[in-house]
N, C-alpha and C positions, 0 to 999 in steps of 0.2 A: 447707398453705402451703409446706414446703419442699418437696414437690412441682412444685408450680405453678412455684418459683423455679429449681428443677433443668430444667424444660421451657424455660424462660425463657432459662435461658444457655446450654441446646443450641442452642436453634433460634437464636439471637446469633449464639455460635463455629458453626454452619452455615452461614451467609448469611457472614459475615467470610470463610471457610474460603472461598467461591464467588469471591470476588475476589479470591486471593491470589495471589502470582506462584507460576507453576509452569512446568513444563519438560511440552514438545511434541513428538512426534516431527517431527524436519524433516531439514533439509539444510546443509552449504554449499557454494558452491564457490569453491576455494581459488585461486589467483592465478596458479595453472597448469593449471585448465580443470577440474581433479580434482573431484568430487560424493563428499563424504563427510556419509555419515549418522550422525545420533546424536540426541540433544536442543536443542530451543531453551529456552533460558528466558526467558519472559514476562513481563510485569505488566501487567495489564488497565487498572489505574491511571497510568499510565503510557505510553501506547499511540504517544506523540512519540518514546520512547525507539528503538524500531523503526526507525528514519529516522538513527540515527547510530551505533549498534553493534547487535550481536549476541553474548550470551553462549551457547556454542555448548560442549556436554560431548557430546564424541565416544564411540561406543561403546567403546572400551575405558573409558571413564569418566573421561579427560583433558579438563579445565573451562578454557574461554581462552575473552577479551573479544575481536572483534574489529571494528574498525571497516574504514567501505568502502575503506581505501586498501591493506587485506590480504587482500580476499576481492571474490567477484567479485558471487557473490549466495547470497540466502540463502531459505528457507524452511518454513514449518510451517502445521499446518492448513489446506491450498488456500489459502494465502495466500504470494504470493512479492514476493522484493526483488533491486532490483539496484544494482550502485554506477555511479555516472551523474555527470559532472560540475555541479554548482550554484555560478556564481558562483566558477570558480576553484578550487573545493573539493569531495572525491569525498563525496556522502551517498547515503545506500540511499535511492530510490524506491520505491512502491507499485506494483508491476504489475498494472494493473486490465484490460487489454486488450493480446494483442498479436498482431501479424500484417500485413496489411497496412496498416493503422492501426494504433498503437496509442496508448495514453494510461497515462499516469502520472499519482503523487498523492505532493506532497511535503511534511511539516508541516515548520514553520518555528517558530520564539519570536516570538512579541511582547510589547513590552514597552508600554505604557500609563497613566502613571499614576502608575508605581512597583509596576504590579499584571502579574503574569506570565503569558499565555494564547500557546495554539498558533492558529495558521490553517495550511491547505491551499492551496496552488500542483499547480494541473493541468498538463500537460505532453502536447503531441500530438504527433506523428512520421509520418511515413509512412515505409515501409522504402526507397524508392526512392533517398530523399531523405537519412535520417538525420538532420534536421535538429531538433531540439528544440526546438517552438514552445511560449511558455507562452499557456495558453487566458485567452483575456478574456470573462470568467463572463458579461457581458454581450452577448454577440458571439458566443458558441461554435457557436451552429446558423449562422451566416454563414462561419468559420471551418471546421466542416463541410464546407457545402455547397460549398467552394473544396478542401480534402482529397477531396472523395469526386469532382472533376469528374467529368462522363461516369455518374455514378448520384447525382447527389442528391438525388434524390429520398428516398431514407434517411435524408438528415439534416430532411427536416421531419417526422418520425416523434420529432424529438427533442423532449422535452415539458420545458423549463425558460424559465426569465425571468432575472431580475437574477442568482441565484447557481444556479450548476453543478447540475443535478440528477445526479448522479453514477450512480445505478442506470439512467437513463434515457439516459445518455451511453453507456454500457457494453452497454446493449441496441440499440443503433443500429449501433453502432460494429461489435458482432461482428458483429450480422444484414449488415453490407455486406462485413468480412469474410469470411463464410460465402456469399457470396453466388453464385448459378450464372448465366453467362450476363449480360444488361445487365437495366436497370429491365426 
């Protein structure tokens, strides 16, 4: 029996242990263009957190919060961010694509009820343009095919309905980026 109970609270403190916040090798860069590396710290539970700081312990092992109005972006595990204006206000983005299109991903709070949950705000760009459009999850393959004029045929390759297919937006989007030549 206490066996059994000893396996018990391993394999618990295991799986607890798999979702706990840790530190990534990543990046920042600082507000004068400079890329220093070190650690990110994480929380998986927490993954909204992402979108408005960054706990960043540089390698000599100096630990500082910073958010996006002191850093320009940041990131770790092929995952990157950048500071981007919302509404007035500088928050990290998700950079899901970028190039000649590109597309971001922004969580935000909502509140409900009294009850507290995140939602996602897309964001498209073309480099020409600069221009920060937010995608209308219903509309996005139309919205596309006005981005990609001259090849849209790419954007009906996009395979979503009423909400954002997001793997599927970011497969179109690079294939037009990567693209040689016209349709």
């Amino acid at each position: 029996m206490k066996n059994y109970l000893f396996i018990v609270f391993i394999c618990l403190h295991s799986f607890s242990s798999f979702s706990q916040i840790a530190f990534l090798k990543g990046y920042i860069v600082n507000d004068k263009g400079d890329t220093i590396r070190g650690e990110v710290k994480i929380n998986p539970k927490k993954e909204q957190d992402n979108y408005s700081k960054v706990f960043f312990k540089e390698e000599s092992g100096t630990q500082k919060s910073y958010k996006p109005n002191k850093v320009k972006a940041y990131g770790f595990d092929n995952q990157h961010f950048t500071a981007l204006d919302y509404d007035g206000e500088l928050k990290f983005y998700k950079v899901l694509v970028i190039g000649e299109i590109s597309l971001y991903k922004m969580m935000f709070e909502v509140i409900n009820m009294n009850a507290v949950s995140y939602a996602a705000e897309y964001f498209i760009t073309r480099k020409e343009d600069k221009k920060m459009t937010s995608v209308k999850e219903n509309k996005f393959k139309k919205q596309l095919q006005e981005m990609m004029s001259g090849a849209a045929g790419f954007a009906n390759e996009y395979d979503g309905d009423k909400k954002i297919n997001e793997e599927s937006a970011i497969q179109v989007i690079k294939k037009y980026n990567n693209r040689t030549g016209n349709e």
